[in-house]
N, C-alpha and C positions, 0 to 999 in steps of 0.2 A: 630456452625461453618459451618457445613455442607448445614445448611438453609441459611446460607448467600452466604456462596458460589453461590448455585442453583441458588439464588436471583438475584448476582450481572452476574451471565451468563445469567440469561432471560434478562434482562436491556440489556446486550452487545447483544444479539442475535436480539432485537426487536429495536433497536436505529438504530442498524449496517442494519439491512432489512430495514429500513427507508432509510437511506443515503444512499443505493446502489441502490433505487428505483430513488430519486432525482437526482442521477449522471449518471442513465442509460437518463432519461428521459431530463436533460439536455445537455448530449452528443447528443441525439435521434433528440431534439430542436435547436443545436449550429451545427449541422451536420457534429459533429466530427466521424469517423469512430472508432464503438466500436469494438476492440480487442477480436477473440472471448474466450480466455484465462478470460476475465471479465465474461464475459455469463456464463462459466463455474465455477467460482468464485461465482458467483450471483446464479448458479443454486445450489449449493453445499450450501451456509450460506443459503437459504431458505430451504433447505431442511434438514440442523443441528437447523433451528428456527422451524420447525414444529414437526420434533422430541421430540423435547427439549420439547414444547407446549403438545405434545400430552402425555409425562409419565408425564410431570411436573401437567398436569391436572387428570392424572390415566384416561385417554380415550384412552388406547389401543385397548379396548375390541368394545368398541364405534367405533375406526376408524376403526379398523379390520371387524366391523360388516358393515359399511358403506361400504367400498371398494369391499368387497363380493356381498353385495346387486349391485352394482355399476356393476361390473361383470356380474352378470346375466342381471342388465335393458339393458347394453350394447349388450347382445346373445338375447336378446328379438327381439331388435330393429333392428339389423343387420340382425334377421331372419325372421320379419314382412316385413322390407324392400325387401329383397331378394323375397320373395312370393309372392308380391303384385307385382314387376316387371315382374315377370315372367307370373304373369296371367292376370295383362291389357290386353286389347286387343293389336295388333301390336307388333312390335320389333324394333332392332336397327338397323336395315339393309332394313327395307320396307321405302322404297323414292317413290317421286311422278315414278318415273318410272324404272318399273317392272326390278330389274336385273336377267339375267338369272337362271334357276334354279339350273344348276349346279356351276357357280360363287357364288351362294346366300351359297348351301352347303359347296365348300371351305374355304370360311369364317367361317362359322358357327365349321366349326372343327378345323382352328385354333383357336378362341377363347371357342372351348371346350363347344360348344351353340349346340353340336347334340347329346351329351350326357342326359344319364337319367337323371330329375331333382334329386331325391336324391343325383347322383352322383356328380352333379353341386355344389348341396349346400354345400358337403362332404369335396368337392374342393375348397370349397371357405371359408370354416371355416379351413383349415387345413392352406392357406393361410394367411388368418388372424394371426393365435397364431405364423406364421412367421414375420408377418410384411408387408406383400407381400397382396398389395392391389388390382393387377394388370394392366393392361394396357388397358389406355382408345381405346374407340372403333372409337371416330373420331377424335383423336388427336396422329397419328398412330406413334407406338415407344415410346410412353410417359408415364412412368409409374405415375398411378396415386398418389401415394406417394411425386412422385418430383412435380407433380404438385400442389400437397395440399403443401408441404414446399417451393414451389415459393410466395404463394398466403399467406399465414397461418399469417407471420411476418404483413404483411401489412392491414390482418383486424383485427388482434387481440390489433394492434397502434389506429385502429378507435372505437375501444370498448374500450380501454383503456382510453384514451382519452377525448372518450363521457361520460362515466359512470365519473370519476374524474373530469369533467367540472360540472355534474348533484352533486356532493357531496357539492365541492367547491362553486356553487351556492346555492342549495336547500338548506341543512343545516341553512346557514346563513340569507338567506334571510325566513326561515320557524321560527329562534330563533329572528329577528325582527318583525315580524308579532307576533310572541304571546305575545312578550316585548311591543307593542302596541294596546290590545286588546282591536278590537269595535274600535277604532279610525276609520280616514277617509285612514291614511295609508295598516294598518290591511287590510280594505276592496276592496284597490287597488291594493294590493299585490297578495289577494288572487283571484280579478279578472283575474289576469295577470295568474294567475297558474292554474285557470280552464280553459282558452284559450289554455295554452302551453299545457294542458290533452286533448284539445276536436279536436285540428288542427293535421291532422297526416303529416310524414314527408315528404309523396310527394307533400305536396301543400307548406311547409314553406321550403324545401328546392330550389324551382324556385321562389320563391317570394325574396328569401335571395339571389339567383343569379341576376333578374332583377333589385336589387337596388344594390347590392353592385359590379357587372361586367359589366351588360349595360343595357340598353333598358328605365331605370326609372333614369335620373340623379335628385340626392335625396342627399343636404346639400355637393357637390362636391364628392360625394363616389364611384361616376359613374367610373366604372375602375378600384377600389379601390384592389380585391380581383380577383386572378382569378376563373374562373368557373367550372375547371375539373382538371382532374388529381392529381396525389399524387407527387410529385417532390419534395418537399422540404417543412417545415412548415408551409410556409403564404398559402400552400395548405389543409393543414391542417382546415384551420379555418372553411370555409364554412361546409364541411361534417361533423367537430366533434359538431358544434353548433346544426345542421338542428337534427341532431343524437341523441343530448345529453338534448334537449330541454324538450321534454318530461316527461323522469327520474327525472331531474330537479325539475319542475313543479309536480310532484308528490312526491319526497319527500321534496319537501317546504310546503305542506299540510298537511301529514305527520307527519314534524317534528314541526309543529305546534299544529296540533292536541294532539301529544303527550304530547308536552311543559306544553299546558293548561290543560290536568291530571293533571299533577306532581305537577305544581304549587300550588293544592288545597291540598297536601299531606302535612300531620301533621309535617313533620321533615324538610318539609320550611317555615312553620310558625314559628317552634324553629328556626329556622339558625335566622331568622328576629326579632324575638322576642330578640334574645342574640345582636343584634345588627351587625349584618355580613352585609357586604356592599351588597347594589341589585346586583350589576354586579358578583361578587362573588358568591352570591345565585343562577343566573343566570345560568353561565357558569359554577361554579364547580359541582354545585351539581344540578339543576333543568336538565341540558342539557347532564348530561352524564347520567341521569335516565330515559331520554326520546330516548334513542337510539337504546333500544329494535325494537322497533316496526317499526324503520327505516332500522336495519338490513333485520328484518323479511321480508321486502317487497326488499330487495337487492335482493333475490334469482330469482324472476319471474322479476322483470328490467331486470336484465342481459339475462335473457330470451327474454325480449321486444327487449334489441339493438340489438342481435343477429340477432332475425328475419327481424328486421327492416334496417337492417346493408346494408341487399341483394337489396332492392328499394335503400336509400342512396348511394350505391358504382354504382348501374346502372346511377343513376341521377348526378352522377357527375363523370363518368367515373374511378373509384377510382378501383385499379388491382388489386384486394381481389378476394375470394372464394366466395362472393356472385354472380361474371359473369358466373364462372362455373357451381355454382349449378342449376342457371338459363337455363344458354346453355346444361347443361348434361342433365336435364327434357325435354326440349325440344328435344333432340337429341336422346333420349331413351337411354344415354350411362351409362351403369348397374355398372361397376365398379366405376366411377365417383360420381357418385350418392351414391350408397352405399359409398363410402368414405369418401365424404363431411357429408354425415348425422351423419355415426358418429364420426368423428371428432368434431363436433358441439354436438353432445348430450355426450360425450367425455366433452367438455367443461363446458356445462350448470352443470355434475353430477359434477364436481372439483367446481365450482361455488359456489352453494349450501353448499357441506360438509365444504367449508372455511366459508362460514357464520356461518353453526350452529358452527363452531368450536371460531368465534368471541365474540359469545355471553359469554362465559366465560371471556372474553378479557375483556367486557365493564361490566360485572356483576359476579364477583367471586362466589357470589352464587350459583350462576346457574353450577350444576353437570350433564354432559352427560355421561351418564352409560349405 
């Protein structure tokens, strides 16, 4: 009784995180204004579905251990970052021209830049376990927290976006490519997918502007899309495709690759032998056995749009965190930088631990202890 119960709550817990994905993302698409009382609903059953997943799976010990590790790569980086800023050459206040010496000082002692470096970093970790990231140094009054949660909503739409365009393509078009193996399709498919791997996205992102905005009028498309900014969905399209094309193209190889293992495995020859329809062979059983190995390479993608996020939001003007981290590198601006980095390796490590936590999803076998 007790095992059905568990049972019929993972089904409600994993059905219900599906539908509030589709309805955030169709609100997000219909540009109905999401209620943040949803967000807070949404943030909660994800977070009653991961619980649930993690004793339901007996990986307490697993995610406790990851989180701790998580922990320190995050004091690693935060303090690799902080030392390597500080002993470049130059600072955040040397400009083409020389400001006075004792203006350069004033500065320096409000933001606390004339103190001993231990005592710098003492201050800036203690900040941290606040929340308190501080205030950028040329974006004056602005703490850089508000500026990471102006920015944050809006590339995490274009990684979300990208990576779900890269599933929704790759996937399928990587289980017709193995469904016609050695054919002439097979072979056009998988041309098409060592292009979308070998073209990076500063050159297919102005090439996707020139024919679908202007300059190349191509099958009447000319105008078709505009060129920049985030405003609304049909802005959407150019940045999440130039973005997502990639990922795509690599797990449509992928998942082909995989496909054509499985298919030589002893227990599809049974399904076939018993007389199981292809398509059924196919999809229940050959395609959800081949999906290890497309998880596996989830972790470093999500890696690729992130870095790649920062070129696509410049080239299309898109108001994400990739302008900042851009302008804060160039600007020497030390809290920005440290914020943005880890906010983003913040990201990549949740990233990661949701996959290996997948692999159980798509293969009960598989115990993480």
């Amino acid at each position: 009784m007790i095992g059905r119960l568990s049972s019929y709550l993972g089904r409600v817990l994993g059905y219900g995180a599906i539908l509030l994905m589709v309805l955030l993302v169709a609100f997000d698409l219909g540009q109905i204004e999401i209620d943040p009382a949803l967000w807070w609903f949404t943030a909660a059953w994800y977070l009653a579905a991961f619980v649930y997943a993690v004793f339901k799976g007996e990986m307490f010990v697993y995610v406790t251990k990851r989180l701790l590790e998580a922990g320190f790569v995050i004091w690693v980086i935060a303090t690799l970052t902080f030392l390597m800023l500080r002993f470049l050459p130059g600072g955040p206040f040397d400009a083409e021209k020389q400001l006075p010496p004792e203006i350069k000082a004033n500065i320096e002692a409000k933001y606390g830049l004339d103190k001993p470096l231990p005592e710098q970093y003492l201050n800036y970790l203690v900040g941290l376990t606040k929340g308190d990231l501080g205030e950028s140094y040329k974006y004056l009054g602005r703490p850089v927290s508000k500026m990471i949660g102006e920015t944050l909503p809006v590339s995490f739409q274009l990684g979300f976006y990208s990576m779900l365009l890269a599933f929704v393509i790759g996937i399928p078009l990587g289980v017709f490519a193995a469904s016609k193996h050695n054919t002439l399709l097979d072979n056009g498919l998988m041309i098409l997918a060592i292009s979308g791997v070998a073209l990076p996205s500063f050159i297919i992102g102005p090439l996707l502007v020139m024919v679908f905005s202007f300059g190349i009028p191509f099958a009447g498309l000319q105008g078709a899309l505009p060129p920049a900014l985030w405003e609304s969905p049909i802005y959407y399209i150019l940045p999440v495709v130039t973005l997502g094309l990639r990922p795509a193209a690599i797990i449509a190889r992928m998942t082909r690759s995989s496909m054509l293992d499985v298919i030589q495995a002893d227990f599809v020859r049974t399904a076939r032998a018993k007389g199981v329809a292809a398509q059924v062979v196919l999809y229940k059983h050959v395609l959800k056995n081949s999906l290890i190995p497309v998880l596996t390479i989830s972790g470093p993608l999500i890696a690729g749009v992130l870095s790649g996020s920062f070129v696509v939001e410049i080239v299309f003007g898109v108001p994400g965190m990739g302008k900042h981290l851009v302008q804060s590198v160039t600007n020497r601006d030390y809290p920005l930088i440290l914020g943005l980095t880890l906010v983003f390796s913040a990201m990549l490590i949740v990233a990661n631990l949701i996959v290996d936590l997948l692999y159980t999803v798509v293969d009960p076998r598989i115990k993480l202890s």
